[in-house]
Structures are given as C-alpha cells and as structure tokens.
N, CA, C and O atoms as a GROMACS GRO file, in nm:
protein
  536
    1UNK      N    1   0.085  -0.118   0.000
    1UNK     CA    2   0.000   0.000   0.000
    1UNK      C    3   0.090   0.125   0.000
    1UNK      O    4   0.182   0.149   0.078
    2UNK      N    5   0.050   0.190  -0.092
    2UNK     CA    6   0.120   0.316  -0.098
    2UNK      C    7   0.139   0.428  -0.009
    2UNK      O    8   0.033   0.426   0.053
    3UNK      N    9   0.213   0.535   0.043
    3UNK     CA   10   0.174   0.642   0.171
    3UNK      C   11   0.038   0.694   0.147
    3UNK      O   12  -0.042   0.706   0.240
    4UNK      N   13   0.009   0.724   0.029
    4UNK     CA   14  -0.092   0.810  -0.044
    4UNK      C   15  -0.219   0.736   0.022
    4UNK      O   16  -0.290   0.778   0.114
    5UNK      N   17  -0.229   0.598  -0.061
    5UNK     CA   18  -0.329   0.522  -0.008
    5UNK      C   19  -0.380   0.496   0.107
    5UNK      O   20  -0.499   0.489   0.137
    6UNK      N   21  -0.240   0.473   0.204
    6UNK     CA   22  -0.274   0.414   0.388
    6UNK      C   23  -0.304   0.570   0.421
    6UNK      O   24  -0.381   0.566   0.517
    7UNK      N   25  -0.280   0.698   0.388
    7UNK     CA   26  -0.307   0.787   0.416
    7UNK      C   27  -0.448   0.828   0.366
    7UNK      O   28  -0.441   0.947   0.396
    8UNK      N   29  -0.554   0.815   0.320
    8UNK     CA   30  -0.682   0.781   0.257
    8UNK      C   31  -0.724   0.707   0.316
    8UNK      O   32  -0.841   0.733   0.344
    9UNK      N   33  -0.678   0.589   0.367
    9UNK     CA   34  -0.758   0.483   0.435
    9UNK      C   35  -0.735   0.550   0.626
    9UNK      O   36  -0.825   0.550   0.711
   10UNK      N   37  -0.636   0.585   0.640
   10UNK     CA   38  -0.678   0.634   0.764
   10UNK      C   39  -0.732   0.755   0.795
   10UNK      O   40  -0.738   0.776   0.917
   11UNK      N   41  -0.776   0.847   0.720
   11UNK     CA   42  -0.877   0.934   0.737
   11UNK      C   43  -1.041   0.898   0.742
   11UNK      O   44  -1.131   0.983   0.743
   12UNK      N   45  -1.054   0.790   0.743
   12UNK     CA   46  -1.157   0.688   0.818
   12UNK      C   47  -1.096   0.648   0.913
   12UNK      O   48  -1.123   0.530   0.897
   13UNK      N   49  -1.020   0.649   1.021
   13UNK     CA   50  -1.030   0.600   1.101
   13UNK      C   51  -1.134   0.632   1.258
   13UNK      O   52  -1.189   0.737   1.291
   14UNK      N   53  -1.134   0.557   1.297
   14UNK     CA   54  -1.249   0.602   1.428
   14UNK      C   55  -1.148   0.705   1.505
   14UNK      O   56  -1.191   0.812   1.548
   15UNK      N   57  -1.024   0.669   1.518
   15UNK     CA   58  -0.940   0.750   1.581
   15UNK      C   59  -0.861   0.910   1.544
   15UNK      O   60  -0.803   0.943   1.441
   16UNK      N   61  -0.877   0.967   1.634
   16UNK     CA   62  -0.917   1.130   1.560
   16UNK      C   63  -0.744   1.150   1.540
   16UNK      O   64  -0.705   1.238   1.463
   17UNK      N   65  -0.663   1.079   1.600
   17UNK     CA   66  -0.529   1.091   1.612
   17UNK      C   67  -0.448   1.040   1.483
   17UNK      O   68  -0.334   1.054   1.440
   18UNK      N   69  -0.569   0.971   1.442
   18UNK     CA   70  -0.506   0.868   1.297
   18UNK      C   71  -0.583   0.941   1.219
   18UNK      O   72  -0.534   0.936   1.106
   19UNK      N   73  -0.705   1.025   1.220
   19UNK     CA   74  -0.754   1.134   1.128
   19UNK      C   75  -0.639   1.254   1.107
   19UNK      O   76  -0.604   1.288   0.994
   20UNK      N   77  -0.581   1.317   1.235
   20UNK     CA   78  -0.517   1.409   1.226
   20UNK      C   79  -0.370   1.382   1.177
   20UNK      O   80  -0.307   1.481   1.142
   21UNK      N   81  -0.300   1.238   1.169
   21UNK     CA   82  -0.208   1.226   1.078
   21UNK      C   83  -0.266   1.199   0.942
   21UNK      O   84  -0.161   1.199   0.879
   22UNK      N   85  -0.354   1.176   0.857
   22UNK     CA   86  -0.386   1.137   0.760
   22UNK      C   87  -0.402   1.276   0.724
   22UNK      O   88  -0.354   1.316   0.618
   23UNK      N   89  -0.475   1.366   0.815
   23UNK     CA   90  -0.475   1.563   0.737
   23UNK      C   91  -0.303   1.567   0.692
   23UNK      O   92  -0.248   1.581   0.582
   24UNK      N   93  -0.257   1.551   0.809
   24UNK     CA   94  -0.088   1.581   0.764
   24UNK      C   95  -0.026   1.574   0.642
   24UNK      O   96   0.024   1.660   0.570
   25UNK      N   97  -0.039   1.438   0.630
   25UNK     CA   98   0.017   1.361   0.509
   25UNK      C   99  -0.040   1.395   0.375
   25UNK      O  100   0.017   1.424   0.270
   26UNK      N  101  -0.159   1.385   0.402
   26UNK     CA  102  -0.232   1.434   0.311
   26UNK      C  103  -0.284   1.589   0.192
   26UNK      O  104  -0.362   1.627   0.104
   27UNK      N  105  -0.166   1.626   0.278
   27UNK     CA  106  -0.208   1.773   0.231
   27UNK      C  107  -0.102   1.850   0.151
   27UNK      O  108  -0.120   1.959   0.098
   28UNK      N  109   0.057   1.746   0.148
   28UNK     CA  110   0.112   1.774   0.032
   28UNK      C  111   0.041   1.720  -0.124
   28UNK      O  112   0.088   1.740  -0.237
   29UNK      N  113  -0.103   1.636  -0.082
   29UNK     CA  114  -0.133   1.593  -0.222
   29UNK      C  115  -0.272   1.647  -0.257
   29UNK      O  116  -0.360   1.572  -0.298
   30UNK      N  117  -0.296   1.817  -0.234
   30UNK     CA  118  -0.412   1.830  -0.219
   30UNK      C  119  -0.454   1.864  -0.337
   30UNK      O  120  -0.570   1.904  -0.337
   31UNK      N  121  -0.370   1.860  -0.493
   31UNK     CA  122  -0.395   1.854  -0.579
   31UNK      C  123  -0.432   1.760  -0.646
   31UNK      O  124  -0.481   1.780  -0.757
   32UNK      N  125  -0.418   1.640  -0.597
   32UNK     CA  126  -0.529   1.503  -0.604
   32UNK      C  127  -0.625   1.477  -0.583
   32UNK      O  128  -0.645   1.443  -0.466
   33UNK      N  129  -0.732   1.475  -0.671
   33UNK     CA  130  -0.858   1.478  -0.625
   33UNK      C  131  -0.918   1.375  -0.532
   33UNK      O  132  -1.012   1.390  -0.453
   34UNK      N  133  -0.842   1.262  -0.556
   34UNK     CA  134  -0.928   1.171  -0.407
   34UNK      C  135  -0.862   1.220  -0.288
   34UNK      O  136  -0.926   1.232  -0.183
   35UNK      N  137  -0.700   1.256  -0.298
   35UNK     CA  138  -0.713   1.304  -0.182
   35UNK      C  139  -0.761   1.462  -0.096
   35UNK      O  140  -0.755   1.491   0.023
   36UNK      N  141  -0.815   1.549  -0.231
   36UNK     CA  142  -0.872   1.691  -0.188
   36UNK      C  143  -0.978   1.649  -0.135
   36UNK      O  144  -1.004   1.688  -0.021
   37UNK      N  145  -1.074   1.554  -0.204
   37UNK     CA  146  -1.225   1.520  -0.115
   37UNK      C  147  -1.197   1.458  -0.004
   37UNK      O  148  -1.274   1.464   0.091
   38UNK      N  149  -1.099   1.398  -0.002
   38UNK     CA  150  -1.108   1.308   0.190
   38UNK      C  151  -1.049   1.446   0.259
   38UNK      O  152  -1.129   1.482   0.346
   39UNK      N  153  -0.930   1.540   0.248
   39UNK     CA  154  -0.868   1.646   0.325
   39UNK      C  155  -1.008   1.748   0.335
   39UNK      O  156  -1.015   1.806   0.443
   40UNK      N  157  -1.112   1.775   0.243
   40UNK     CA  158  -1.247   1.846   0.290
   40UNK      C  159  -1.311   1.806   0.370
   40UNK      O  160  -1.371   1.875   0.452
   41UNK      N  161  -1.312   1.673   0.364
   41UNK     CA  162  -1.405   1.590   0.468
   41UNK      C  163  -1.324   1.588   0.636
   41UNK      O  164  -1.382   1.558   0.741
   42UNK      N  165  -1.179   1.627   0.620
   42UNK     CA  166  -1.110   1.589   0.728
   42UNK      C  167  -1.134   1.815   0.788
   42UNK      O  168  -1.133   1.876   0.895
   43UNK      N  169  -1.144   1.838   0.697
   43UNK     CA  170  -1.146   2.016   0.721
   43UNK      C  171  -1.261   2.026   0.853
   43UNK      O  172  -1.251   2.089   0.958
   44UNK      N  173  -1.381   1.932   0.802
   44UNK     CA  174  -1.554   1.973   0.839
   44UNK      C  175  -1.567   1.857   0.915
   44UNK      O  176  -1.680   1.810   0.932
   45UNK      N  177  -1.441   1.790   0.976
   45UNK     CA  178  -1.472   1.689   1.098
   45UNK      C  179  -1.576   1.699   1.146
   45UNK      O  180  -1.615   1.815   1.159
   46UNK      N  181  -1.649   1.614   1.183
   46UNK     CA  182  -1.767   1.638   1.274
   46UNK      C  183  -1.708   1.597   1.423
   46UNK      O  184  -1.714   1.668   1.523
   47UNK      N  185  -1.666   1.504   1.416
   47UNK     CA  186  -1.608   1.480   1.562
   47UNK      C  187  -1.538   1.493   1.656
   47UNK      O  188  -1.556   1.454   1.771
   48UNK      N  189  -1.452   1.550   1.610
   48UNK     CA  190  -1.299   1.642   1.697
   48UNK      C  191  -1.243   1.784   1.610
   48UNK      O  192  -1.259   1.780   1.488
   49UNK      N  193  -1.206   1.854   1.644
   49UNK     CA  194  -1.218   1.972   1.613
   49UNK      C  195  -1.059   1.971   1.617
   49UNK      O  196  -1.021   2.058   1.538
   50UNK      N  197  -0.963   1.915   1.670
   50UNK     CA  198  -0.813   1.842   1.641
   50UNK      C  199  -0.783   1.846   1.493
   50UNK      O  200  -0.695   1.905   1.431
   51UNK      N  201  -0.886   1.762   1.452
   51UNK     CA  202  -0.899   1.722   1.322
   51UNK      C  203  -0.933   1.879   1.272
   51UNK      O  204  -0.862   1.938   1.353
   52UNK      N  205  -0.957   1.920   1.241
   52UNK     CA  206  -0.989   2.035   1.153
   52UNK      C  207  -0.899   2.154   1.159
   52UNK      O  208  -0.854   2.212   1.060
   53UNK      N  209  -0.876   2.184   1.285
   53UNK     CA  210  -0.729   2.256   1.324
   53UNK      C  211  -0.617   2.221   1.221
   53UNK      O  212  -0.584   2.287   1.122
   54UNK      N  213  -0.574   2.122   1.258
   54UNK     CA  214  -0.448   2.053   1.221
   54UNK      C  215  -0.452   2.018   1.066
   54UNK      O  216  -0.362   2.064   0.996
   55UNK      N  217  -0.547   1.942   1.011
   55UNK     CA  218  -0.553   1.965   0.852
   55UNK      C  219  -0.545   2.108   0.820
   55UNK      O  220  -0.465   2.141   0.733
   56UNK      N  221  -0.626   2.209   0.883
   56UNK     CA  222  -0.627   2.364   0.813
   56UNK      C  223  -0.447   2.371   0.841
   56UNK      O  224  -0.357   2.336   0.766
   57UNK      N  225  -0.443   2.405   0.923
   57UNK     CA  226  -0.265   2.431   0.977
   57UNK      C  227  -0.168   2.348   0.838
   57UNK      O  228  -0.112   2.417   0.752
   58UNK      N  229  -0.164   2.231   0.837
   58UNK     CA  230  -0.092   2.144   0.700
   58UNK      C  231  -0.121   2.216   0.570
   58UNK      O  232  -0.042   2.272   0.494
   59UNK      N  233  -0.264   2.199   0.560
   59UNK     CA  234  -0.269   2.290   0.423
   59UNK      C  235  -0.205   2.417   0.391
   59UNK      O  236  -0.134   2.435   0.292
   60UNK      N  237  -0.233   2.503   0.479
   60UNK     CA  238  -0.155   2.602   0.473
   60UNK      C  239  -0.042   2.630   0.479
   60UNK      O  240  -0.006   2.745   0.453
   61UNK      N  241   0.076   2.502   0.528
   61UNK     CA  242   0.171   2.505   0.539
   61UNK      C  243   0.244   2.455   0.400
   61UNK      O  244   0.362   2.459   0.366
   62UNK      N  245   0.115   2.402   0.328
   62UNK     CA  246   0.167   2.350   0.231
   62UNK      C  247   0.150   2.511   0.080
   62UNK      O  248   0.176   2.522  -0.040
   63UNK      N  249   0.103   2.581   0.169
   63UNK     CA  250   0.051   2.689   0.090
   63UNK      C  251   0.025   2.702  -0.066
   63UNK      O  252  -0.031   2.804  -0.107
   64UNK      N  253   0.056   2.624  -0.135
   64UNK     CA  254  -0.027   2.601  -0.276
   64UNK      C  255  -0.147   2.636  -0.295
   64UNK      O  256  -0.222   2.639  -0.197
   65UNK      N  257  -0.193   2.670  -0.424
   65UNK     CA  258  -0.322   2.732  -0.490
   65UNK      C  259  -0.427   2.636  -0.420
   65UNK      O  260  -0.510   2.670  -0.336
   66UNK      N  261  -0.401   2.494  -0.480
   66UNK     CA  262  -0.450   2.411  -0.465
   66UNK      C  263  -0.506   2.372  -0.321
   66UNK      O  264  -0.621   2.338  -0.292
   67UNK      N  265  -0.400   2.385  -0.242
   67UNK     CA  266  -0.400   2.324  -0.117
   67UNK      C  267  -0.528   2.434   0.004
   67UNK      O  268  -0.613   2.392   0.082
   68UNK      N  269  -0.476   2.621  -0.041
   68UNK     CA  270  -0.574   2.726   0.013
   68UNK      C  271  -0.675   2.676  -0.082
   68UNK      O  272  -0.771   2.697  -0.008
   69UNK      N  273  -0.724   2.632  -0.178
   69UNK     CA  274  -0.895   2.625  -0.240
   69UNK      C  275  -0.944   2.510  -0.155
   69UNK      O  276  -1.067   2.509  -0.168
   70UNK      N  277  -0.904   2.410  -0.072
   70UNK     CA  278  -0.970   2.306  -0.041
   70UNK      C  279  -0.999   2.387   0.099
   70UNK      O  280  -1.106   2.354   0.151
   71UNK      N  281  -0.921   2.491   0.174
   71UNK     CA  282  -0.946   2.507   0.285
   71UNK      C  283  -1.080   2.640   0.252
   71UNK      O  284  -1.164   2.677   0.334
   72UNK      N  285  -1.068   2.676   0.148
   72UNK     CA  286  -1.176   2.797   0.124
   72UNK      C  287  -1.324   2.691   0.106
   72UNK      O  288  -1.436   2.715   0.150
   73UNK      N  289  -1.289   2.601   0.048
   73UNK     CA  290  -1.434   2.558   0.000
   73UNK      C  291  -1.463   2.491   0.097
   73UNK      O  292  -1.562   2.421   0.077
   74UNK      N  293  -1.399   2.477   0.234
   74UNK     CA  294  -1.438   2.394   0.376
   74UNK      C  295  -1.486   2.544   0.470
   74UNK      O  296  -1.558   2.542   0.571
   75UNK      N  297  -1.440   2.640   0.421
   75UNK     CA  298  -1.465   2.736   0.504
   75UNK      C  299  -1.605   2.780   0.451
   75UNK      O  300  -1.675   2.826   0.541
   76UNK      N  301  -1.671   2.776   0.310
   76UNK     CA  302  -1.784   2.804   0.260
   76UNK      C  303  -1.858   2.775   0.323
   76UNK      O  304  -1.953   2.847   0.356
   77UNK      N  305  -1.828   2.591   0.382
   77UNK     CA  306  -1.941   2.468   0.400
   77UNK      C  307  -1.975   2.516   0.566
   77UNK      O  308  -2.084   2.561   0.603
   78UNK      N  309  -1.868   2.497   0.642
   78UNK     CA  310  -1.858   2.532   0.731
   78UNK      C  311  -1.958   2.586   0.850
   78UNK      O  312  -1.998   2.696   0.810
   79UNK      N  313  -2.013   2.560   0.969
   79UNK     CA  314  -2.068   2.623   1.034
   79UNK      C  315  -1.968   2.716   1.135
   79UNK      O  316  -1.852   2.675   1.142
   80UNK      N  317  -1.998   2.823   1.207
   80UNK     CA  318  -1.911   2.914   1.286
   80UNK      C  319  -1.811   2.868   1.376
   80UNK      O  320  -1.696   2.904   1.399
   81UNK      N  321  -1.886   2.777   1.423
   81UNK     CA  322  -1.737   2.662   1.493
   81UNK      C  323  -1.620   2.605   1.394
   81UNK      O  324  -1.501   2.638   1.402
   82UNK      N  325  -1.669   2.520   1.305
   82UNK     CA  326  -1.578   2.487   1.255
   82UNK      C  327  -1.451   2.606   1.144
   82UNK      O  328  -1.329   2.599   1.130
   83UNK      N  329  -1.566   2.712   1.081
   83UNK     CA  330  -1.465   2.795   1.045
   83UNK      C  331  -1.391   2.819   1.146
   83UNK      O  332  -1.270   2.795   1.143
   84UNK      N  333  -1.454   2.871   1.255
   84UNK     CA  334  -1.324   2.954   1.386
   84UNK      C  335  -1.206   2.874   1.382
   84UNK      O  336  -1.103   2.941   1.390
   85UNK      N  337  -1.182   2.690   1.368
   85UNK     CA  338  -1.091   2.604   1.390
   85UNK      C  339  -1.036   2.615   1.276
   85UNK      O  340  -0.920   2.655   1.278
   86UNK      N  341  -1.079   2.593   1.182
   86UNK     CA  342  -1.024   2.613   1.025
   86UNK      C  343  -0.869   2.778   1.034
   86UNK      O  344  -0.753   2.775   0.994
   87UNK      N  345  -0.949   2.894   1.104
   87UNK     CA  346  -0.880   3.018   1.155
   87UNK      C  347  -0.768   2.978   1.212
   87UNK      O  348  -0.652   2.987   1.174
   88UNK      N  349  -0.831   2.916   1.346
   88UNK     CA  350  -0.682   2.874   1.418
   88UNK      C  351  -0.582   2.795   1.339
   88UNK      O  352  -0.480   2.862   1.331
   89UNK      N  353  -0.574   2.711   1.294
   89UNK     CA  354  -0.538   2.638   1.220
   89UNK      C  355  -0.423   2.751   1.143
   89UNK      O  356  -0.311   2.768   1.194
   90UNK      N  357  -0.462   2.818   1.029
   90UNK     CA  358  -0.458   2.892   1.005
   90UNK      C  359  -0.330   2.947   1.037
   90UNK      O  360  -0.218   2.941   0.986
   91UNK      N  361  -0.394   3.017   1.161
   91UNK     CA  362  -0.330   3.126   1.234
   91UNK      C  363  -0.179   3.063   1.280
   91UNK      O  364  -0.074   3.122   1.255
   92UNK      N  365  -0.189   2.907   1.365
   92UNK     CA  366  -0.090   2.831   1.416
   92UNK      C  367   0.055   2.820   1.346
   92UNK      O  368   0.171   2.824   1.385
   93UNK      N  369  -0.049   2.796   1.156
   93UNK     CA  370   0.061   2.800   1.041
   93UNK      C  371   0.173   2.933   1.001
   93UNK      O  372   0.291   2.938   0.965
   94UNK      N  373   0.068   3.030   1.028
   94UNK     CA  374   0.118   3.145   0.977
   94UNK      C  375   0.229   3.229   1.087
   94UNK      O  376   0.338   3.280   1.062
   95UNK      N  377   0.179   3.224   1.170
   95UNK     CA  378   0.282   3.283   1.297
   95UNK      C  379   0.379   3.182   1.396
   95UNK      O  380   0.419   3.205   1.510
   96UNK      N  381   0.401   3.053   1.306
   96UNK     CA  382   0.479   2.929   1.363
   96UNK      C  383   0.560   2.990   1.352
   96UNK      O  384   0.549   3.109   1.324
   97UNK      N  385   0.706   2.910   1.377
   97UNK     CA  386   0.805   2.948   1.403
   97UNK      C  387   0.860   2.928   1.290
   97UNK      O  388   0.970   2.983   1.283
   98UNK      N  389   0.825   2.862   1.184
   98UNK     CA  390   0.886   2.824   1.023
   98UNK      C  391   0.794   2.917   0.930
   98UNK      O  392   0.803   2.904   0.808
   99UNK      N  393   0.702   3.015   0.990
   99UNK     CA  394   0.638   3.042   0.856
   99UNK      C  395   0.584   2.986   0.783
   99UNK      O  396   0.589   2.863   0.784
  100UNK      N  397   0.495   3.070   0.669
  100UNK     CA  398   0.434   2.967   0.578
  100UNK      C  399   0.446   3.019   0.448
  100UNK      O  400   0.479   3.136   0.468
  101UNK      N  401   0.440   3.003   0.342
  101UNK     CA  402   0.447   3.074   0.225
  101UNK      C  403   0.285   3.160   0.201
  101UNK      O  404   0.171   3.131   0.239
  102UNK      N  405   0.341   3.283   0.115
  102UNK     CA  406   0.226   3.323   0.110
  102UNK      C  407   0.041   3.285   0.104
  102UNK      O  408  -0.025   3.282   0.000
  103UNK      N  409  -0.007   3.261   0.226
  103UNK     CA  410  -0.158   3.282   0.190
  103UNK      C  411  -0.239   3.333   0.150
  103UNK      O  412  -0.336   3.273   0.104
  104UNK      N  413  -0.224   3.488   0.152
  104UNK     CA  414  -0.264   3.556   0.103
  104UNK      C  415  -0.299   3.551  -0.040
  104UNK      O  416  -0.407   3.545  -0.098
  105UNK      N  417  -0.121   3.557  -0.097
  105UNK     CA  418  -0.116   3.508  -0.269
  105UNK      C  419  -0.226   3.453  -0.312
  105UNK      O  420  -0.324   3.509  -0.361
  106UNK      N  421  -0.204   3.324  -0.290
  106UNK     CA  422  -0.292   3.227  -0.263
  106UNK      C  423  -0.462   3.276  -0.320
  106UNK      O  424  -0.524   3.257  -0.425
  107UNK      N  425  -0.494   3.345  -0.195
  107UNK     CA  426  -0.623   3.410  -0.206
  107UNK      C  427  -0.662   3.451  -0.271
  107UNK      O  428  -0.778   3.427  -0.302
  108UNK      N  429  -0.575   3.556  -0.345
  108UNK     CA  430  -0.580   3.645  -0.450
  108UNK      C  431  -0.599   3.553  -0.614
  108UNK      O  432  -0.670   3.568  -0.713
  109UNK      N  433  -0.507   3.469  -0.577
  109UNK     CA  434  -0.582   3.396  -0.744
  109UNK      C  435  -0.677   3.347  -0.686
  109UNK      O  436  -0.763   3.362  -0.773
  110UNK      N  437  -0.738   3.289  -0.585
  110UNK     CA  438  -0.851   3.225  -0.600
  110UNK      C  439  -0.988   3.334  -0.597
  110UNK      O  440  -1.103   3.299  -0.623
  111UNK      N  441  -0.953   3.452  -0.564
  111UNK     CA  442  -1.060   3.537  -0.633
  111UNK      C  443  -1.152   3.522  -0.746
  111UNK      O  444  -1.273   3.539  -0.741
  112UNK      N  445  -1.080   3.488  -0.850
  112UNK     CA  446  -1.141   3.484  -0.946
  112UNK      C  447  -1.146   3.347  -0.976
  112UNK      O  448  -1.155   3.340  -1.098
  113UNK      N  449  -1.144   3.182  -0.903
  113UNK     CA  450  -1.211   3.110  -0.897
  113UNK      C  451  -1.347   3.118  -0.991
  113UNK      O  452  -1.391   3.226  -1.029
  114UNK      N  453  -1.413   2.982  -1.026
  114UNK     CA  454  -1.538   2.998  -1.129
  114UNK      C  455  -1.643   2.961  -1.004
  114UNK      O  456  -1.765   2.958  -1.015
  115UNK      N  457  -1.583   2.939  -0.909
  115UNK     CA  458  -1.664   2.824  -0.778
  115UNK      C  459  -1.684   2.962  -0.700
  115UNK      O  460  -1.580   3.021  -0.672
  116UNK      N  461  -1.816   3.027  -0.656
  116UNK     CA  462  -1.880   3.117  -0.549
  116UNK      C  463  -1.773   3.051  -0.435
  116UNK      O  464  -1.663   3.079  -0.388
  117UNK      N  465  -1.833   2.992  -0.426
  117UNK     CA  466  -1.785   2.907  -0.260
  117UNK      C  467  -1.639   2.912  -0.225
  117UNK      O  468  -1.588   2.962  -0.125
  118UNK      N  469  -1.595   2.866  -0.300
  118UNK     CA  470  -1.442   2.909  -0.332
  118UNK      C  471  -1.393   3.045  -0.320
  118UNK      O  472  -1.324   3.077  -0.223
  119UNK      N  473  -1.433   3.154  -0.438
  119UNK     CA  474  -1.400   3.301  -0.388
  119UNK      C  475  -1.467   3.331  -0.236
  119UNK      O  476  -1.395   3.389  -0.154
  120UNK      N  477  -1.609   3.291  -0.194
  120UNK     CA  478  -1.634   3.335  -0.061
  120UNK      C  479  -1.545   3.334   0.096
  120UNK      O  480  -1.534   3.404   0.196
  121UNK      N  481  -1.480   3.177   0.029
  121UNK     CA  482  -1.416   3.131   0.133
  121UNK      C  483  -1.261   3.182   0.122
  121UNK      O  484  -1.219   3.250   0.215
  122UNK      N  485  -1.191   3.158   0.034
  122UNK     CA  486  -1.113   3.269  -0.005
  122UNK      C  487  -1.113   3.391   0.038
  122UNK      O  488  -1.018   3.415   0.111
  123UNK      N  489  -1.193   3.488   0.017
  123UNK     CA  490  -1.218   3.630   0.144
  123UNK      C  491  -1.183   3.614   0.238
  123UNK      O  492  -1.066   3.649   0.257
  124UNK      N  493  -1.271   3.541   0.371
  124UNK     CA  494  -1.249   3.509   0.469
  124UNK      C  495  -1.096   3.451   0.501
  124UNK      O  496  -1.034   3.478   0.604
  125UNK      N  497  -1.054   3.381   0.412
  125UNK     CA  498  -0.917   3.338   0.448
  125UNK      C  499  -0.854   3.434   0.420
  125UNK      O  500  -0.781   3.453   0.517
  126UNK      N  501  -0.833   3.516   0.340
  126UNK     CA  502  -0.744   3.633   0.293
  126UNK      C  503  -0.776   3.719   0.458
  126UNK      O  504  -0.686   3.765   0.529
  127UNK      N  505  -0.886   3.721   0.481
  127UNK     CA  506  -0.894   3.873   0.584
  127UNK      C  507  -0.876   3.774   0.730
  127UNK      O  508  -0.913   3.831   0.832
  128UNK      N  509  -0.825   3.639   0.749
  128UNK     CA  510  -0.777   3.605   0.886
  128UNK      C  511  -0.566   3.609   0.830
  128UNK      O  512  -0.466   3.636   0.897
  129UNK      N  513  -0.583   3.572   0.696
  129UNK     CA  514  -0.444   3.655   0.703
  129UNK      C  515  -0.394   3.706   0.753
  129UNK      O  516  -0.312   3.701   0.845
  130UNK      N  517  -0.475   3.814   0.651
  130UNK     CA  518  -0.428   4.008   0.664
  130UNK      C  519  -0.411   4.024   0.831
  130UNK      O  520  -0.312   4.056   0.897
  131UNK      N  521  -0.547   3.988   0.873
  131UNK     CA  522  -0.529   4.013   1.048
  131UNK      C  523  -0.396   3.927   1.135
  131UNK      O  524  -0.364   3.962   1.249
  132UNK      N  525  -0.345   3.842   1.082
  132UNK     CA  526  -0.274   3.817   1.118
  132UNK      C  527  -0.103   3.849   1.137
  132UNK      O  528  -0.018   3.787   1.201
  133UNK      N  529  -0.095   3.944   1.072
  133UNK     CA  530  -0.005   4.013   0.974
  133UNK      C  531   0.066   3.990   0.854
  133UNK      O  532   0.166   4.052   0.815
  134UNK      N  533  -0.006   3.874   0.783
  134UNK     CA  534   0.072   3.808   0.693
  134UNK      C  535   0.064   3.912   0.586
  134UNK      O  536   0.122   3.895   0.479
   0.00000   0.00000   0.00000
C-alpha cells in the first residue's frame, strides 16, 4: 500500500489521532482529487475539532493554490465553529516558528475562482491573514 493510499484509508479512522495524521500527510497531495475530497471531509470533521485545526494548519503550510482552495471551499461549508478552527489552524501555520508561504497570494488567485464558494471562502481566508499580519 502506498503512503498516499494508507493515508486515505486512515482518514476513516475512528481514531481522531489517525484522522489528524492522515490531514498531515495528506495535504502535500491536495492537488489530487481523491485526496482533496477526503482532506475536505477531514477540514468539516464532525467529531474532533483536532482534526480540523491541524488539517487547516498542513494545508496552509503547504501553501499552494490548490491546497488554500480546499481550505476555502471547507470554510464556505462550514458552520461558525468549525470555520473559527479552520482560523486557528490557520493562524498556528502562519505565525509558527517556520512560517508559511504566502496565503494571502494564494487568495488572490482564487478570487477569481469559477466556484462562489471558493472566492467566498477565499475572502475570509485572505482577511484572517491580513489580520494576522501576513
């Protein structure tokens, strides 16, 4: 089994600890579409909020076009809790001690995204940026 794969298969796991390494891993390949739909599904955890932190935080660390559109279109879906974690997340990446590559950037092409949901969520990520001082 491939990393890719056992990393897909453990984002089912019952265990939120084996969810939150599967966000990890998972989020240098968020330009893969099976693995962008399991890293959305891992964004809008329902069950631990670990999980949603920590995938947002990876993605962003992975800062690619690709990688900020999966966290915008989780931030669309999102109810107020889970965006706020999606933020932290976020925030954890951006003012770590390694930095992150531009998010912002990021944002800015996805403006003009063809996907509403996408530019919406995009905003919001651009303006927990900006507030952040990125």
């Amino acid at each position: 089994m491939s990393g890719l794969e056992a990393a897909l298969s453990e984002a089912s796991s019952p265990s939120w600890t084996q969810r939150v390494r599967a966000g990890r891993h998972l989020a240098s390949f968020a330009d893969v579409p099976e693995a962008a739909e399991v890293l959305v599904r891992l964004l809008l955890d329902v069950e631990d909020t670990a999980v949603t932190r920590q995938t947002a935080e990876a993605l962003a660390r992975v800062g690619t076009v690709a990688a900020v559109r999966l966290i915008a279109l989780a931030v669309a879906e999102a109810d107020d809790n889970r965006a706020d974690w999606m933020g932290t997340g976020l925030y954890d990446a951006i003012v770590g001690p390694d930095g992150v590559p531009d998010v912002a950037a990021a944002c800015g092409k996805l403006a003009g995204d063809p996907e509403e949901a996408v530019r919406r969520g995009a905003a919001d990520i651009a303006a927990w940026a900006h507030g952040t001082g990125c």
